[in-house]
C-alpha positions as a Markdown table, in Angstrom:
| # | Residue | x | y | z |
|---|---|---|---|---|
| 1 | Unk | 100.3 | -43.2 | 83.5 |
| 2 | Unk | 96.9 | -41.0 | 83.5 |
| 3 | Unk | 99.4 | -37.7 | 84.0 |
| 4 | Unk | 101.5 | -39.1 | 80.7 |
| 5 | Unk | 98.1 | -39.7 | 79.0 |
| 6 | Unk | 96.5 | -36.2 | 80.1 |
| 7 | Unk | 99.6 | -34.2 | 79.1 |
| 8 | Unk | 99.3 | -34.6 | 75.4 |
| 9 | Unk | 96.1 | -32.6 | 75.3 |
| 10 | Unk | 97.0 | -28.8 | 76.2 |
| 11 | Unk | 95.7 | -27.7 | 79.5 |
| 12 | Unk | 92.9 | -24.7 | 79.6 |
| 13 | Unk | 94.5 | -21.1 | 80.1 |
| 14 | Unk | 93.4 | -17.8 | 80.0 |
| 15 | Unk | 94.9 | -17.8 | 76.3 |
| 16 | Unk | 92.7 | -18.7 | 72.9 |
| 17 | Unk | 93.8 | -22.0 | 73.2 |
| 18 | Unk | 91.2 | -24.7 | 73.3 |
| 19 | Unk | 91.5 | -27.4 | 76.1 |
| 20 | Unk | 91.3 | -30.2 | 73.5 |
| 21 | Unk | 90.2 | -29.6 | 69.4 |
| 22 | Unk | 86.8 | -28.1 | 69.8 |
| 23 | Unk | 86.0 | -28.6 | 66.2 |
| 24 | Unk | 86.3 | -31.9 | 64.3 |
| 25 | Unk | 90.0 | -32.6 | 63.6 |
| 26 | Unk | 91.3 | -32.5 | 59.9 |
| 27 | Unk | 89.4 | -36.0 | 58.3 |
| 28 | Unk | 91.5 | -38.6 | 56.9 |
| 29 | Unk | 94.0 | -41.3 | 58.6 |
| 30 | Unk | 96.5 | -38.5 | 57.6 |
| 31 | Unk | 94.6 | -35.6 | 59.6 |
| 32 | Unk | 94.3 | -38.2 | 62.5 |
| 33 | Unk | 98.1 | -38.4 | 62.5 |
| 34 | Unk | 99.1 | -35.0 | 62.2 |
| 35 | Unk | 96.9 | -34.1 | 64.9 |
| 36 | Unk | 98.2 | -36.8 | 67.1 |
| 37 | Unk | 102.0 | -36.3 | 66.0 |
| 38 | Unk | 101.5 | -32.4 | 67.4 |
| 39 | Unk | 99.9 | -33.9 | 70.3 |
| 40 | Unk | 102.8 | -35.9 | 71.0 |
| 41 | Unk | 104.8 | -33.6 | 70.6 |
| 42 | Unk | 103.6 | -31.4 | 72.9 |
| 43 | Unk | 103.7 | -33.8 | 75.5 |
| 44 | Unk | 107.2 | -34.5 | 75.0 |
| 45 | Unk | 107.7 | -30.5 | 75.6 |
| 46 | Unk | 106.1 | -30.4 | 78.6 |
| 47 | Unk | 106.8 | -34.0 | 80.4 |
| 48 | Unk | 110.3 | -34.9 | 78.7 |
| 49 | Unk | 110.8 | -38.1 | 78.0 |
| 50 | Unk | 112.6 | -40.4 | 74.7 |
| 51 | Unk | 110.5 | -40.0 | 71.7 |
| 52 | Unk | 110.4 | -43.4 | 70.8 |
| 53 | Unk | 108.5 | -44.3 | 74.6 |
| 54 | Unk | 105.8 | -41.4 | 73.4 |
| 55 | Unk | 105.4 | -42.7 | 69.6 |
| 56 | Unk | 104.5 | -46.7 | 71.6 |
| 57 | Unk | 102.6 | -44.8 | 73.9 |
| 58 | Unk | 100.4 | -43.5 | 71.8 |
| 59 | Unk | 100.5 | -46.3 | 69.3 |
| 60 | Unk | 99.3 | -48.7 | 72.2 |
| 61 | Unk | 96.8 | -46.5 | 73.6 |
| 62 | Unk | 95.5 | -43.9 | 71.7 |
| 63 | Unk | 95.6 | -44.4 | 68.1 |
| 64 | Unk | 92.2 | -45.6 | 67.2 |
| 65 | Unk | 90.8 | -45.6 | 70.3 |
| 66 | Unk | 88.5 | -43.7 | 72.9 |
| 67 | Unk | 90.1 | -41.8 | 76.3 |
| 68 | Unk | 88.5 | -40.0 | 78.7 |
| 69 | Unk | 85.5 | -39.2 | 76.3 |
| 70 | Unk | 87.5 | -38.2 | 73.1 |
| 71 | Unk | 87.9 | -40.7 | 70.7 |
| 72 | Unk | 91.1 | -40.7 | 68.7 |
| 73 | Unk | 90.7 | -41.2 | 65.3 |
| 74 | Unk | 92.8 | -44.0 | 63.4 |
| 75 | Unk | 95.7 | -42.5 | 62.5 |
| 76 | Unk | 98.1 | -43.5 | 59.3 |
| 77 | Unk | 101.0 | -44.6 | 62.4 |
| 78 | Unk | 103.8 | -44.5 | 59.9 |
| 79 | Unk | 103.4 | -40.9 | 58.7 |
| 80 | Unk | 102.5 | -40.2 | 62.9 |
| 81 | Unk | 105.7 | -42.2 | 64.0 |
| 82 | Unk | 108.1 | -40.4 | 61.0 |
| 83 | Unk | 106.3 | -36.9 | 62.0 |
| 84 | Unk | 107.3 | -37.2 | 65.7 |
| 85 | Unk | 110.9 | -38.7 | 65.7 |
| 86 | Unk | 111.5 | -36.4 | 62.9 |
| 87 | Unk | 110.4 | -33.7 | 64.8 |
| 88 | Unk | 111.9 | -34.1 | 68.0 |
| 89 | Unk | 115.5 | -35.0 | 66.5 |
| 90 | Unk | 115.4 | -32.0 | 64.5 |
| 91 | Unk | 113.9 | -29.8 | 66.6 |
| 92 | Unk | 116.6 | -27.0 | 67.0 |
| 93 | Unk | 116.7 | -27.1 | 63.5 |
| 94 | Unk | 113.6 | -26.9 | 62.9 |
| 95 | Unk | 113.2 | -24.3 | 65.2 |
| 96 | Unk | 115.8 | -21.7 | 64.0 |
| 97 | Unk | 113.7 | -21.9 | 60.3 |
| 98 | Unk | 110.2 | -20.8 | 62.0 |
| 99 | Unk | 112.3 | -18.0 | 63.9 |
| 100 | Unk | 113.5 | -16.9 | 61.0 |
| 101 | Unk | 110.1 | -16.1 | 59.5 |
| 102 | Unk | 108.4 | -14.8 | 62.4 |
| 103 | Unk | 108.4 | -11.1 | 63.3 |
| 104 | Unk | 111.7 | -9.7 | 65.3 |
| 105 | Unk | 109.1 | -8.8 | 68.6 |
| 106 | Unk | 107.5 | -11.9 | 68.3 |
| 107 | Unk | 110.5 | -14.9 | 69.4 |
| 108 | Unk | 109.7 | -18.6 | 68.8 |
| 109 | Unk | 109.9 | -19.1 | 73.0 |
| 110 | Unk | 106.7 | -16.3 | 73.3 |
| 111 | Unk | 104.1 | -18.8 | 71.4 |
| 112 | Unk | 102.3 | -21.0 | 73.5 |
| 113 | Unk | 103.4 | -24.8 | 73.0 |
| 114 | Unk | 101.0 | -25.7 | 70.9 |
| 115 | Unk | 101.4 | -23.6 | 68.6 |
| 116 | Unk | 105.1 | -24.1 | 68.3 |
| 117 | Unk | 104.5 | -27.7 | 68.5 |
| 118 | Unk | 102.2 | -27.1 | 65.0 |
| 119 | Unk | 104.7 | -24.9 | 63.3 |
| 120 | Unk | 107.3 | -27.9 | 63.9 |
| 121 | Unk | 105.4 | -30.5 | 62.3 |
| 122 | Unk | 104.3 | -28.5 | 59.9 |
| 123 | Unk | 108.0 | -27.4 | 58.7 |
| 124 | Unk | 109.2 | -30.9 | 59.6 |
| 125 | Unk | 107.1 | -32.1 | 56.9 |
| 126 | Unk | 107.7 | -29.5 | 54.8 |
| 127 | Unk | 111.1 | -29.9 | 55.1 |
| 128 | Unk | 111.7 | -33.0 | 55.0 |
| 129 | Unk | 108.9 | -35.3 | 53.7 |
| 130 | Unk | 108.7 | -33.7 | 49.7 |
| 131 | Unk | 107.1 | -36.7 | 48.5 |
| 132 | Unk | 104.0 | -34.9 | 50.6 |
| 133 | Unk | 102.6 | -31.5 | 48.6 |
| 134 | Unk | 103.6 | -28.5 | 50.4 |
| 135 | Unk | 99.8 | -27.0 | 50.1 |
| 136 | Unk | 98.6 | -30.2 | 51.5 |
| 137 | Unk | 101.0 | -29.9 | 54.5 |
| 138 | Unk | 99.9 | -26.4 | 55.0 |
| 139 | Unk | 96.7 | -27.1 | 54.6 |
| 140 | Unk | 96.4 | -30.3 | 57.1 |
| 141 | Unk | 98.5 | -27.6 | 59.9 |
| 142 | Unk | 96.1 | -25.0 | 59.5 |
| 143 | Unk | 93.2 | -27.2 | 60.1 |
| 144 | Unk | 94.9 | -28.7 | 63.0 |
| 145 | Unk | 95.4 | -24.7 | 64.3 |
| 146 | Unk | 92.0 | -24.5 | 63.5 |
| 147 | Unk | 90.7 | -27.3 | 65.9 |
| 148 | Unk | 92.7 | -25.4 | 69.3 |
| 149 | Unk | 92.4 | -21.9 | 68.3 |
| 150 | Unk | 89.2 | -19.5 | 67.5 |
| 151 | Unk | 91.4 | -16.3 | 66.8 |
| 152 | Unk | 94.4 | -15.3 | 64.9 |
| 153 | Unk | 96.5 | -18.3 | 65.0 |
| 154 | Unk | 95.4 | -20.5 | 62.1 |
| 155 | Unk | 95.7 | -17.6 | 59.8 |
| 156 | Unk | 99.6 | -16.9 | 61.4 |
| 157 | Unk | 100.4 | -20.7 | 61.0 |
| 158 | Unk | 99.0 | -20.3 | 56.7 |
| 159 | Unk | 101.3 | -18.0 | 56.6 |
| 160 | Unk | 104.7 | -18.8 | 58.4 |
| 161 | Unk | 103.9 | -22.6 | 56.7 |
| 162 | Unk | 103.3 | -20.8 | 53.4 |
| 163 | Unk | 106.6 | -18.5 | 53.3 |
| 164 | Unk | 108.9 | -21.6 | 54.3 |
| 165 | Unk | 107.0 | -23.5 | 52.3 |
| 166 | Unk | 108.0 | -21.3 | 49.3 |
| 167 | Unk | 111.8 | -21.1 | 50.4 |
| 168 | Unk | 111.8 | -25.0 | 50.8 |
| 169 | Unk | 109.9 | -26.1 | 48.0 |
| 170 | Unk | 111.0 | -23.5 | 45.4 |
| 171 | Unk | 110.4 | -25.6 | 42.3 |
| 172 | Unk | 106.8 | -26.7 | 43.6 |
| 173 | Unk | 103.5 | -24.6 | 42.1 |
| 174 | Unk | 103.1 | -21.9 | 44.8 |
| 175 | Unk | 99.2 | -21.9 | 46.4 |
| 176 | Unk | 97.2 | -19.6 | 44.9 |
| 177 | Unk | 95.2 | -18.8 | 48.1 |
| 178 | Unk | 98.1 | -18.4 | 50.8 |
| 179 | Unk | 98.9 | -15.3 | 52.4 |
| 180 | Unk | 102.2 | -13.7 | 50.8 |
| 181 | Unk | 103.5 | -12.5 | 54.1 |
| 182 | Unk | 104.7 | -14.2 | 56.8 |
| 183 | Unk | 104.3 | -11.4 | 59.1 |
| 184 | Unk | 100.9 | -12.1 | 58.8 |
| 185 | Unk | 100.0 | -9.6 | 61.4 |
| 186 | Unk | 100.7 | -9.8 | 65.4 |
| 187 | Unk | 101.5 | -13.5 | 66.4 |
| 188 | Unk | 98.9 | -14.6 | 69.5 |
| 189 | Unk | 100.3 | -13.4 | 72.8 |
| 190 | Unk | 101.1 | -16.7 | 74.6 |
């Protein structure tokens, strides 16, 4: 059970990526769940497993409470649970839209995981939770960027979130402050 557990939080590399968020995670039951949901998600990537098994794991043991030192906030578990098997059943689909936006040299497979793993709940929600504002969503992803990565990669997650964002929500307000290309500049080597 402790590899399960220690799986959902990204291992230290040589790359940008933060062991764990360094920086307080977005606020909010909502934030809490979004940052969970990627965390899940990533550890679905790396150990395999039935979504459903990971959503009761962390349900049972980490929503809302303290592990190994970091204390998991309480999370709003029905937009966690519909973030997660939404993201995993869909996740070729899902995937295909973020490669579509990001630079030709820069594939979906040469991010690191959690990075991909933001960029699919991101679109996920984008995609298919409307009743959720799209700058919202962008804006929760970006902060959840924010608490694993000190360089580039927030600002490259604003903007592939922003461009689907305007392709999916077309008849929504656009932001104001987004970036207006998805290229963004040089995705993070992985």
């Amino acid at each position: 059970m402790a590899a399960a557990v220690n799986a959902a939080i990204p291992p230290r590399k040589k790359s940008p990526a933060k062991a764990a968020p360094a920086k307080a995670a977005p606020a909010g039951r909502r934030g809490a769940a979004r940052l969970a949901a990627v965390q899940a998600l990533y550890q679905l990537d790396i150990n395999g497993g039935k979504p459903d098994a990971v959503i009761q794991e962390f349900v049972d043991h980490r929503l809302g409470r303290e592990l190994d030192g970091d204390v998991y906030g309480g999370a709003d578990e029905t937009l966690f649970r519909a973030i997660v098997a939404g993201a995993a059943t869909k996740r070729e689909e899902l995937d295909n839209m973020i490669a579509a936006v990001l630079p030709e040299a820069w594939p979906l497979d040469r991010l690191e995981t959690i990075l991909r793993e933001i960029l699919r709940c991101g679109v996920y929600e984008l995609a298919e939770l409307p009743e959720i504002p799209g700058p919202v969503v962008i804006s929760e992803y970006v902060g959840v960027a924010d608490a694993f990565y000190q360089g580039k990669e927030p600002g490259m997650v604003n903007a592939v979130l922003d461009r689907l964002a305007r392709e999916l929500r077309a008849t929504e307000a656009p932001r104001q402050d987004a970036k207006r290309n998805a290229g963004g500049g040089e995705p993070p080597a992985a």
